[in-house]
C-alpha positions in Angstrom: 0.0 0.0 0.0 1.5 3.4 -0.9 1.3 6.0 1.7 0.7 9.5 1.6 3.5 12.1 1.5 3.9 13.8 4.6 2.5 17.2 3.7 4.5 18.9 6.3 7.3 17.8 4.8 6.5 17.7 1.5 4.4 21.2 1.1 6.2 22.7 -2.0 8.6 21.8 -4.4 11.4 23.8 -5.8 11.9 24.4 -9.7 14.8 22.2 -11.4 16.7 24.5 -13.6 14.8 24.0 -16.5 11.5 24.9 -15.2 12.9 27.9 -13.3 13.2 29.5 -17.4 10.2 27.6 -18.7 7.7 28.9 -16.0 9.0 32.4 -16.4 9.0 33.0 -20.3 5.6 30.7 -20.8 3.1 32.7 -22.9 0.8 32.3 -25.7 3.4 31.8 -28.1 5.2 29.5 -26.5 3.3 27.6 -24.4 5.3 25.0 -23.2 3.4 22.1 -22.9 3.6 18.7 -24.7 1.0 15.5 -25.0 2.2 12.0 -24.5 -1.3 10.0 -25.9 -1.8 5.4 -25.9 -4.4 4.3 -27.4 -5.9 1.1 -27.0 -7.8 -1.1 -28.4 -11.5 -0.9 -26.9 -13.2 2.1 -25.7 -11.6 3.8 -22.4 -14.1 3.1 -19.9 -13.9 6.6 -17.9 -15.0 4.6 -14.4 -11.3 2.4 -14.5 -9.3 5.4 -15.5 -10.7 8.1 -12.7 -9.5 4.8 -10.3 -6.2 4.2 -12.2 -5.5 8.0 -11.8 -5.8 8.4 -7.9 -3.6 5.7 -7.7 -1.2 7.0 -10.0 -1.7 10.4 -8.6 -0.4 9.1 -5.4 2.5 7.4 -6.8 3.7 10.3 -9.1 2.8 13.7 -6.5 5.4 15.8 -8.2 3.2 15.8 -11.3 0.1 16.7 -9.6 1.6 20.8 -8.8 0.5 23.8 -9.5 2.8 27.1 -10.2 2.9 29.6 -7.5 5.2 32.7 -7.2 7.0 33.8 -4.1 8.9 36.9 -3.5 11.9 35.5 -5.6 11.4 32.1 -6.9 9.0 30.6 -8.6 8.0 27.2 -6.5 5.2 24.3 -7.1 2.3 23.6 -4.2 1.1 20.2 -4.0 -2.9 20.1 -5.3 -5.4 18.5 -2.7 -8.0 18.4 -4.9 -8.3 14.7 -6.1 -7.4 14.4 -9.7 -9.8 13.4 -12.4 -9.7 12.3 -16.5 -10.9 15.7 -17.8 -13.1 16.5 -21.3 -11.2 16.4 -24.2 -10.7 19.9 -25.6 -10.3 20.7 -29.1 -6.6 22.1 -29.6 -4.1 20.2 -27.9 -1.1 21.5 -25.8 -2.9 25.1 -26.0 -1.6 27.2 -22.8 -2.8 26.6 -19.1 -5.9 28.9 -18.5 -8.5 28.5 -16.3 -8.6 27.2 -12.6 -5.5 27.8 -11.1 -5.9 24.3 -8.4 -5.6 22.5 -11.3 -2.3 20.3 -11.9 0.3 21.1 -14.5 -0.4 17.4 -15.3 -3.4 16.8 -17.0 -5.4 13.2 -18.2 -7.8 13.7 -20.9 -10.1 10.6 -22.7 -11.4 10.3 -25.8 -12.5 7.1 -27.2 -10.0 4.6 -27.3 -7.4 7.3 -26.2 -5.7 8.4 -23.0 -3.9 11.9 -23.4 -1.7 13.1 -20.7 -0.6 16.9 -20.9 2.4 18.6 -19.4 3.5 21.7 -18.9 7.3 21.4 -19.2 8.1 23.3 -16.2 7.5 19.6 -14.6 9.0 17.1 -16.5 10.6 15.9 -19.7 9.3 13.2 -22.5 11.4 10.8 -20.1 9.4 11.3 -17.4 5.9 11.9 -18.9 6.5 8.4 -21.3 7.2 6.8 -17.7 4.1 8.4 -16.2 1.8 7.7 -18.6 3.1 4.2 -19.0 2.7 3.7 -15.8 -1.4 5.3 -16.2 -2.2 2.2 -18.5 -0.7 0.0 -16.2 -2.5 1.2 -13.6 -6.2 1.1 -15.7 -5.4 -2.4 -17.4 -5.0 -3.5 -13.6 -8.4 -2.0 -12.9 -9.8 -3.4 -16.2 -9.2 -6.8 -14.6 -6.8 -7.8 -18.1 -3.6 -7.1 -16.0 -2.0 -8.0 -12.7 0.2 -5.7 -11.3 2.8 -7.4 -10.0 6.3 -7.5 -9.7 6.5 -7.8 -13.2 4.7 -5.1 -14.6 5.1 -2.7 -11.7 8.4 -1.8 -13.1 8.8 0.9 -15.6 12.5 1.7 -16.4 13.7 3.1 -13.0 9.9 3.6 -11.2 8.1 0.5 -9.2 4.7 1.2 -8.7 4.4 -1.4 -5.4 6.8 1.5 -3.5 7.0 4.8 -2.0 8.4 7.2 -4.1 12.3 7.3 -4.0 13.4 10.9 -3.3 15.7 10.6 -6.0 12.8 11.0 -8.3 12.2 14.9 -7.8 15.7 15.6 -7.2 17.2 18.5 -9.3 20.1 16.8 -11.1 21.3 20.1 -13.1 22.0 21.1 -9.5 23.7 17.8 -8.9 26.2 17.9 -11.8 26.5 21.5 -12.0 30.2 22.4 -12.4 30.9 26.0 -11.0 34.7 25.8 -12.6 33.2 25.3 -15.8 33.6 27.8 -19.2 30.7 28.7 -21.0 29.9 27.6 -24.3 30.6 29.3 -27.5 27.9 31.9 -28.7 25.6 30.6 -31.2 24.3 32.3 -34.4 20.6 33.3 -35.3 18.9 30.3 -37.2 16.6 30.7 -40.3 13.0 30.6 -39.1 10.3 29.0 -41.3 8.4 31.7 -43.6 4.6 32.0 -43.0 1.8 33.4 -41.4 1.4 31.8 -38.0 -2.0 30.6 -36.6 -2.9 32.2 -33.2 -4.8 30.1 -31.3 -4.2 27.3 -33.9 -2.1 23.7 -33.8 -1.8 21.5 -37.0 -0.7 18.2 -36.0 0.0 15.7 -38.8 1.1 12.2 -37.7 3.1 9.9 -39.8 3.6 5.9 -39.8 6.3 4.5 -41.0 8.1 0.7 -40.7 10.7 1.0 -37.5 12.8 -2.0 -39.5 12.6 0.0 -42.9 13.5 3.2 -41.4 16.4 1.4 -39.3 17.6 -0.5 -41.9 17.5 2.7 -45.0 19.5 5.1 -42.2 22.3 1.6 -41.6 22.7 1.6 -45.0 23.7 4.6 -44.4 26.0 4.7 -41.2 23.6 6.5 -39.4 21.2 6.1 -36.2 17.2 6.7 -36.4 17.6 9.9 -34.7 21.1 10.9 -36.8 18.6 9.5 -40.5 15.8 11.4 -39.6 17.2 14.7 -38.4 19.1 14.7 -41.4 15.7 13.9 -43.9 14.1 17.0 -41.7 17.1 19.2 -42.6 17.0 18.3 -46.1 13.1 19.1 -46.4 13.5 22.6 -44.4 16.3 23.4 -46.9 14.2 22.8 -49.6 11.7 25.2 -48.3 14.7 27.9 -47.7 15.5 27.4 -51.9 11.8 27.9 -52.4 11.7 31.0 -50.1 15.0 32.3 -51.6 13.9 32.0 -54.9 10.2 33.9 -54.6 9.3 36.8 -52.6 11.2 36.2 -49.1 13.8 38.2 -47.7 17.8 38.3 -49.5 19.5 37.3 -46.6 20.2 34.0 -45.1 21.0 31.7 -42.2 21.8 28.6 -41.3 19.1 25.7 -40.8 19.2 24.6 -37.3 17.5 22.4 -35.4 17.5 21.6 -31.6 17.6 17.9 -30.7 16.7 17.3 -27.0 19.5 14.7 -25.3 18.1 12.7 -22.3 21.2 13.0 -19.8 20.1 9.9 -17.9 22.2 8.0 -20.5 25.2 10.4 -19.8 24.7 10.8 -15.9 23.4 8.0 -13.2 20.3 10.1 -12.5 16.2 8.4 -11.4 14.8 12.6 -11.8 11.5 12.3 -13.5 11.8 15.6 -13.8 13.6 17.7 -16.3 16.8 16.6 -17.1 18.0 17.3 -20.9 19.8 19.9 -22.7 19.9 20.3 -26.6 22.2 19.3 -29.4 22.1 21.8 -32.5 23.3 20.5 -36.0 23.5 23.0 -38.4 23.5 23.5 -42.4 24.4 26.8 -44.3 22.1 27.0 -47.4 23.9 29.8 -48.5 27.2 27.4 -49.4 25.2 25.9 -52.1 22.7 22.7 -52.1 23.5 19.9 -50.1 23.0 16.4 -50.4 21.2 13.9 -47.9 24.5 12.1 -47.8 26.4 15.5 -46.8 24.1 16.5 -44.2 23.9 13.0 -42.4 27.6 13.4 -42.2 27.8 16.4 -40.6 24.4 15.8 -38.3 26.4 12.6 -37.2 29.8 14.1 -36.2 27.8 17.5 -34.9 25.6 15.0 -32.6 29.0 13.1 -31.5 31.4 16.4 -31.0 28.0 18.4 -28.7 26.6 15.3 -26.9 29.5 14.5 -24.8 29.8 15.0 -20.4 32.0 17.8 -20.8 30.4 19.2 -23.5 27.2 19.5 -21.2 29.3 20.7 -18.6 29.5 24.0 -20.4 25.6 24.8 -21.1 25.3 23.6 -17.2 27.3 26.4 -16.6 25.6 28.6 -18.6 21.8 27.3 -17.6 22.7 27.0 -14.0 25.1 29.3 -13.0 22.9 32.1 -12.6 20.8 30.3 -9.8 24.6 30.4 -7.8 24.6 33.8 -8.6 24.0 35.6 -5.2 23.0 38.9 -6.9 20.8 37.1 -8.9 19.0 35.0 -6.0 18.2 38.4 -4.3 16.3 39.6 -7.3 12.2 40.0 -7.0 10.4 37.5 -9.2 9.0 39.8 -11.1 12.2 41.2 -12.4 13.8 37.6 -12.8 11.0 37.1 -15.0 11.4 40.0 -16.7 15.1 39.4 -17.5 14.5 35.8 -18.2 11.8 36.7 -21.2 14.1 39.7 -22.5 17.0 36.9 -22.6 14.8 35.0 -24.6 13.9 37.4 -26.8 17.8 38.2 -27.4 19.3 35.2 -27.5 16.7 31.9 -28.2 13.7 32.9 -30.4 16.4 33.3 -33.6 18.5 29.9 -32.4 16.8 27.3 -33.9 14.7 26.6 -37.3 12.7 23.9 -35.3 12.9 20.7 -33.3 12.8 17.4 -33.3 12.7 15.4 -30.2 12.8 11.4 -30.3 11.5 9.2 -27.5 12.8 6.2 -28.6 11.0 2.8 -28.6 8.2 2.8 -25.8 8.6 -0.6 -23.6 5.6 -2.7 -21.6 4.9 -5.4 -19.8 4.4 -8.0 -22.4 0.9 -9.0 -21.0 0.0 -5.5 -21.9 1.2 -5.3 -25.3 -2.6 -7.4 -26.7 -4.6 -4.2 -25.2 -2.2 -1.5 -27.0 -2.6 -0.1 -30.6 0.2 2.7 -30.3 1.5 5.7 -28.5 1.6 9.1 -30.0 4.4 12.2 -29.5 2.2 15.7 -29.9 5.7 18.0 -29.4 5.0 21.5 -27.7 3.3 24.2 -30.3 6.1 27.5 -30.8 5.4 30.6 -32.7 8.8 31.1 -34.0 10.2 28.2 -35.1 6.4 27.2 -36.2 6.7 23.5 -36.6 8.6 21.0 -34.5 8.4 17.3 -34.6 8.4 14.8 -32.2 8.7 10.6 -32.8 8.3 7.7 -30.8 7.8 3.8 -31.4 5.7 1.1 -30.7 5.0 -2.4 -31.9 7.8 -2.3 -34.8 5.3 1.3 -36.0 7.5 4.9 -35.9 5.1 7.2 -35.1 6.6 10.9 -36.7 4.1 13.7 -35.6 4.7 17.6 -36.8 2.8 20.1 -34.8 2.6 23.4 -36.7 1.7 26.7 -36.3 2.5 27.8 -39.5 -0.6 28.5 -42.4 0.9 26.5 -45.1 2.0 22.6 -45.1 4.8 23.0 -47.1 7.0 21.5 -44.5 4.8 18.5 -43.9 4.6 17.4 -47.0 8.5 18.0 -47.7 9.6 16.3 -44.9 7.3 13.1 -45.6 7.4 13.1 -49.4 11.7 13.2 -49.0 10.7 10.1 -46.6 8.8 8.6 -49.3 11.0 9.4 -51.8 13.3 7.4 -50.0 11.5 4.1 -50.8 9.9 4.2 -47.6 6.2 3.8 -46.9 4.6 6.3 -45.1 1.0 6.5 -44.0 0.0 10.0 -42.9 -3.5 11.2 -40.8 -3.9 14.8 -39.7 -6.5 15.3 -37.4 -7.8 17.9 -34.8 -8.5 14.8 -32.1 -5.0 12.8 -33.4 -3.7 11.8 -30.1 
């Protein structure tokens, strides 16, 4: 039986480093949260999940926070209203309005789907994959289809059967922050996607594709999945650039770059299920003339090897963290951290990065569990800027590619997945306002 966190000593939680920038620069254009969706095979019967929930409310109460602001910091209180699946609302990771009681994690249903949202100022894919895969878990178990035992109650570094480890909200950008570190090297502006954007509005196109085909074209290769598709996504948004170059859009030029997340758990022995990532940032300059697929999977795959490295880290940890050691800066009123925070954004991210694409890797479970799932779906957070970011995950030998877009026009959907097909792979593709 899992007990209760003492709420004594448990009656807030401090921002990891990553949320402490994320809570502060949140708005309508950047809203910041992402949806992690499974759905199954039958209907979601509403009764089993509300159960499934409060137990894996209790099991998870980092998750179930709300954002307050103190004199200086940012901090989350824990909710004691009991969590329930909510209504499905049309436009999915739109910014947090409404009841401010309400968790920054979120469970929605809608037919055969469970949808859980996050605002990133609590966790990381890592973390929200592990929650929600511990969610179905948790309802197959109330379903009566599977036990939870000792089997299926663990998920990666999380057993359901225990009390949560402390480790598990622990702030490990803290924890490997080196003071001694340099800083890493300025980076340039990025060329941003032409376009209207859409207000309000969130394009999410999903493709399918064959995990074996797609592993076996980027081997052929000498490439990864990530290092294969990055590259296809680079070659599509430079195709875009030419287009853009050669009509009515601006003379000058940047580079095309995209942010890859890195999950530092690989890199550093770590159980946070909070955030715990920093970016890689492969780069192409248009302006040098066209380049191949072949010359921009080289140069994704040594600018992945030469930026995802400890000490490389060590030098954005110094950046991202340092000013929290800062004792000038820890004096500061919130509302002028904020301030500073959103006018650093504005100088020095908005123009980084052409776009994203974040991989989740192949989504594991109980065996047992495996006859009740049809797939699991990646719905990356919406950004006005960069206007379309992608985000992929697997399941069941299926690679489930999803670009969310603010932009008006397609054009970079259908680029990216007609390169893909052009490729000789199949790919199935489904837009849909409920996808996920």
């Amino acid at each position: 039986m899992l007990m209760q966190l003492d709420v004594e000593r448990e009656s807030f939680w401090r921002l990891d480093n990553s949320a402490v920038f994320t809570a502060a620069i949140s708005s309508e254009a950047g809203p910041f949260v992402f949806r992690l969706s499974c759905e199954l095979k039958d209907t979601v019967d509403a009764d089993a999940l509300g159960k499934a929930l409060k137990k894996a409310a209790r099991r998870f109460p980092y998750f179930f926070v709300t954002l307050r602001g103190g004199l200086f910091w940012h901090y989350f209180e824990p909710c004691f209203c009991e969590p329930v699946p909510e209504r499905e609302h049309f436009m999915p990771c739109a910014r947090r309005r409404g009841d401010r009681h309400k968790p920054l994690c979120r469970v929605y249903a809608y037919g055969r789907t469970i949808s859980c949202e996050y605002h990133h100022s609590i966790t990381d894919g890592t973390g929200g994959m592990i929650f929600l895969r511990a969610l179905v878990i948790e309802y197959l178990a109330e379903k009566g289809v599977l036990p939870l035992d000792e089997r299926s109650a663990i998920v990666d570094f999380v057993d359901l059967l225990i009390d949560p480890d402390p480790e598990e909200w622990e702030d490990s950008y803290r924890k490997y922050f080196k003071s001694e570190s340099p800083y890493p090297d300025p980076a340039g502006k990025a060329w941003l996607i032409p376009g209207n954007r859409m207000k309000g509005g969130y394009r999410v196109t999903c493709a399918t594709l064959s995990v074996q085909a797609v592993l076996a074209t980027a081997r052929a290769k000498k490439a990864t999945l990530t290092e294969f598709v990055t590259a296809v996504y680079m070659l599509a948004l430079q195709k875009v650039y030419r287009a853009e170059r050669n009509g009515k859009g601006p003379r000058r030029g940047y580079p095309v770059t995209v942010q890859v997340p890195v999950n530092l758990r690989a890199m550093y022995p770590s159980k946070t299920m909070r955030n715990f990532f920093l970016f890689a940032a492969p780069s192409i300059d248009p302006r040098l003339g066209e380049w191949t697929l072949e010359e921009i999977l080289e140069r994704v795959h040594h600018q992945m090897k030469l930026g995802v490295t400890q000490k490389e880290f060590y030098r954005y940890l110094k950046r991202n963290v340092g000013g929290e050691f800062n004792p000038l800066g820890r004096g500061v009123p919130l509302p002028i951290k904020n301030l500073a925070l959103r006018m650093f954004n504005r100088k020095l991210n908005i123009d980084l990065y052409t776009g994203s694409i974040s991989n989740l890797g192949a989504v594991r479970m109980d065996d047992r569990a495996a006859p009740f799932i049809e797939r699991f779906v990646f719905i990356p957070p919406s950004n006005l800027p960069t206007g379309v970011n992608v985000g992929i995950v697997s399941w069941d030998d299926r690679l489930f590619i999803t670009v969310g877009s603010t932009v008006g026009s397609n054009i970079v959907e259908r680029e990216f997945f007609s390169t893909l097909a052009g490729l000789g792979l199949e790919v199935a593709v489904e837009t849909a306002a409920r996808l996920g």
